[in-house]
C-alpha positions as CSV (number, residue, x, y, z in Angstrom):
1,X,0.0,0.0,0.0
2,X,1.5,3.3,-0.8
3,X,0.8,6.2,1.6
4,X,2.3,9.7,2.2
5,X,2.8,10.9,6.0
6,X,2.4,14.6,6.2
7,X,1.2,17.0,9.6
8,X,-2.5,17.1,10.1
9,X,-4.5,20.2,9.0
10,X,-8.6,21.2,9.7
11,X,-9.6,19.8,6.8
12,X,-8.4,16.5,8.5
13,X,-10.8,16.2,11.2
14,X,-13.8,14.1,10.2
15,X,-11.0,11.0,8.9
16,X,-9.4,11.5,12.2
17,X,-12.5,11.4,14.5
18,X,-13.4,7.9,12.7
19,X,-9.6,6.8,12.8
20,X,-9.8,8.2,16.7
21,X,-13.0,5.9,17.4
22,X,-11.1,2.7,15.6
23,X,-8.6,3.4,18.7
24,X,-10.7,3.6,21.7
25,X,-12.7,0.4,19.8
26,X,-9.4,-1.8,19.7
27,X,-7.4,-0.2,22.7
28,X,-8.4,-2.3,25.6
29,X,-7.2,0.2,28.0
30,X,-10.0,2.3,27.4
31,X,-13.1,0.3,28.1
32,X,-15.3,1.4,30.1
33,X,-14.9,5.2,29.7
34,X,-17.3,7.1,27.0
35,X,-16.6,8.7,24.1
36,X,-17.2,12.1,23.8
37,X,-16.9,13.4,20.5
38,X,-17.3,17.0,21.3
39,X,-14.5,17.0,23.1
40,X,-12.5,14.7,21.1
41,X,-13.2,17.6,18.3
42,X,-11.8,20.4,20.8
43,X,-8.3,18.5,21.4
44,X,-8.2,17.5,17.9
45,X,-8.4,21.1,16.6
46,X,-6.2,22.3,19.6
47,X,-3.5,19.9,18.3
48,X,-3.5,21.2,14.6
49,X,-3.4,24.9,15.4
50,X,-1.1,25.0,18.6
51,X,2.4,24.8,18.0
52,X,3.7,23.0,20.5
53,X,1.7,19.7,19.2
54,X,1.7,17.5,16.2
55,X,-0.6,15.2,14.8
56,X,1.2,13.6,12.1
57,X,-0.9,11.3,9.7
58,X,-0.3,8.6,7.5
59,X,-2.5,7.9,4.4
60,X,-3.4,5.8,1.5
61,X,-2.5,7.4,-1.2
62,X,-5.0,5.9,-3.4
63,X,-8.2,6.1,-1.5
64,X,-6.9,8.9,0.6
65,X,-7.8,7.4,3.9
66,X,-6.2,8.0,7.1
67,X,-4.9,4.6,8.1
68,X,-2.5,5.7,11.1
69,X,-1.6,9.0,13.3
70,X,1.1,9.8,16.0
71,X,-0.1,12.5,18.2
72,X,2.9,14.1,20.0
73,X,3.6,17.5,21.9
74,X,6.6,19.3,23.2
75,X,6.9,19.7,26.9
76,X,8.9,20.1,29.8
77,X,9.3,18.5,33.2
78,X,8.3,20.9,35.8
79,X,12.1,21.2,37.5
80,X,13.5,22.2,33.8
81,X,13.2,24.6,30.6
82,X,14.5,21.9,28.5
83,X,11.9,20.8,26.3
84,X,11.3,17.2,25.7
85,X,8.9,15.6,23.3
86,X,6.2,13.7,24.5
87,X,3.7,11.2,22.7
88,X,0.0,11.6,23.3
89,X,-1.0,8.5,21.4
90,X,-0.1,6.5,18.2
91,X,-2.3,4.4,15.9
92,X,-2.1,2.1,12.6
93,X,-5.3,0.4,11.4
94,X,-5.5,-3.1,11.4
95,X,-4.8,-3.2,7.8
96,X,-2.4,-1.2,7.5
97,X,-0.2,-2.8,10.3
98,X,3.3,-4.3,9.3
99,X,4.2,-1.9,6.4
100,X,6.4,0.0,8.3
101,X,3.7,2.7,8.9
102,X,4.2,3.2,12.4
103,X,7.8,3.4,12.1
104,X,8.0,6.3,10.0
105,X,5.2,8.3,11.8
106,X,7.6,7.9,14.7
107,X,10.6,8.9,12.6
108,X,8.6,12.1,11.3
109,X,7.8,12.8,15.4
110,X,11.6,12.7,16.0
111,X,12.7,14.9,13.7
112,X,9.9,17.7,14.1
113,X,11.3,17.4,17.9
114,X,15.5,17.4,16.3
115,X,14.7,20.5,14.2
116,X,12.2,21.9,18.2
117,X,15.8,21.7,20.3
118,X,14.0,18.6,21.9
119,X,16.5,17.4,24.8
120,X,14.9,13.6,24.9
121,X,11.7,12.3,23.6
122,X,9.4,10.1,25.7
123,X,6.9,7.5,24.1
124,X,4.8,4.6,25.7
125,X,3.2,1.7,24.6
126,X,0.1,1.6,26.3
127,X,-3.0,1.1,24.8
128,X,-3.3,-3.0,25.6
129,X,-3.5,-3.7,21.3
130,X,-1.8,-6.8,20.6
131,X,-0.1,-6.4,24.7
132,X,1.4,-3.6,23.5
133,X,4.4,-6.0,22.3
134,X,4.6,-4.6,18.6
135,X,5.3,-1.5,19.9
136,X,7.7,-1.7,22.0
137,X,9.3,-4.4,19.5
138,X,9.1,-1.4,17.0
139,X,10.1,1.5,19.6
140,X,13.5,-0.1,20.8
141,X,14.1,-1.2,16.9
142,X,14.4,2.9,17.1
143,X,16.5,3.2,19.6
144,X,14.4,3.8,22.5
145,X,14.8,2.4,25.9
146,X,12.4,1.2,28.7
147,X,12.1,4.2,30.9
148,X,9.7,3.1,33.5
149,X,6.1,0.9,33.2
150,X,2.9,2.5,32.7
151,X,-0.3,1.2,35.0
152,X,-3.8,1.2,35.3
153,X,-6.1,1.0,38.0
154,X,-10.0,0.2,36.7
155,X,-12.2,1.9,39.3
């Protein structure tokens, strides 16, 4: 499948409200909580026009579907200035998995936060799909090490 990766833009925001709902669908983590798509809208938008965030997309070049997005910011810890980049969340469609698509959505991430003066990035795998193994597989083929464990507590 041939696709182009490019940043997100307004005109972007109906494909990635139905791309965001394939998420909370497959990403077991989020059972249990609603969907509002109101706000999903809000944070969507606020990610394409503030600066300090990214939503970059990946899509097919033939039917112009949106078949993967890495959401990421640039941040700081509250003790320093230094600005780090920080993943929000990442998603490939199931058909769209193993063809390299989440790799370069990283590698586009990385670079936008190079060219930012990013000190470190920090990236999880933590939405349960697949217990989160290709990801972190894929995140350490980039270089990345475990930093810490991520938990969850269903109340």
């Amino acid at each position: 499948m041939p696709y182009t990766i490019r940043v997100a833009i307004d005109l972007d925001l109906p494909k990635l409200m139905t791309i965001a709902k394939d998420y909370i669908n497959e990403a077991g983590r989020w059972n249990g909580l609603d969907f509002d798509e109101k706000k999903t809208m809000r944070y969507i938008m606020l990610a394409i026009t503030d600066r300090s965030h990214n939503i970059f997309i990946a899509h097919d070049d033939e039917t112009r579907e949106i078949v993967g997005f890495f959401w990421g910011c640039i941040t700081g810890q509250v003790w320093s200035n230094d600005p780090i980049g920080q993943e929000m969340f990442m998603y490939v469609t199931k058909k769209a998995r193993n063809k390299s698509i989440g790799k370069n959505l990283i590698q586009s991430f990385i670079k936008w936060c190079e060219v930012s003066g990013c000190k470190s990035i920090h990236c999880g795998a933590h939405s349960g799909i697949d217990n989160d193994k290709p990801a972190v597989s894929m995140y350490k083929s980039l270089g990345f090490k475990v930093g810490g464990y991520n938990f969850n507590l269903k109340l």
